[in-house]
C-alpha positions, -999 to +999 in steps of 0.1 A: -062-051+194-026-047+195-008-016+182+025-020+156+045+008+147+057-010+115+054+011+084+054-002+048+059+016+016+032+001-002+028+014-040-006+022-056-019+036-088-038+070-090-056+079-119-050+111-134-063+134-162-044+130-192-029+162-215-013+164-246+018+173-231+022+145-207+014+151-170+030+132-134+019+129-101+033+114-067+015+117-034+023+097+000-010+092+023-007+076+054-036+055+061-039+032+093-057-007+089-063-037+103-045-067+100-068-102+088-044-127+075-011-130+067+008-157+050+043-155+060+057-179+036+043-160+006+048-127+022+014-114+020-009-094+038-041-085+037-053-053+054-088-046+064-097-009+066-118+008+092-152+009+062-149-030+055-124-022+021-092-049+021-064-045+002-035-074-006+003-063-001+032-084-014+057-073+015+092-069-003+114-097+013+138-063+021+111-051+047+121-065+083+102-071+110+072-090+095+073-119+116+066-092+141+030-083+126-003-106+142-035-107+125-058-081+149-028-058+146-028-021+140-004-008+114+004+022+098+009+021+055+026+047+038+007+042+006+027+064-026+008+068-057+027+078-087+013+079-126+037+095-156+019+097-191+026+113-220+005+113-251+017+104-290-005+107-321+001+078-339 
């Protein structure tokens, strides 16, 4: 298995407790998985991780490199999560 150095920002969504005030929260992880398909026309990916769980990334046509990336490969994500709420009685 080949090893890429290519690193995607790759956004998520991140529960989080709600308050009547409103709350935010942003966190980067950096969480390495396996490359098992990849359509390059659509620009998709989908990433096997090391306990079985995929996940399916659009890759922004602004990202280079992804002809670069093989199925078998390595890579790196930088996954961001970010929630804002804020609460109104209605």
């Amino acid at each position: 298995m080949a090893h890429c150095g290519k690193r995607f920002a790759i956004p998520c969504v991140l529960v989080l407790l709600l308050t009547a005030n409103g709350a935010t929260d942003f966190s980067t992880v950096e969480v390495t998985d396996t490359v098992s398909a990849i359509n390059y026309n659509k620009r998709i990916i989908i990433f096997t991780a090391a306990n079985g769980q995929t996940r399916k990334i659009f890759v922004d046509p602004t990202v280079p490199g992804l002809e670069q990336i093989q199925v078998g490969d390595q890579v790196v994500l930088l996954v961001t999560r970010s929630v804002a709420v804020n609460l109104k009685a209605i």
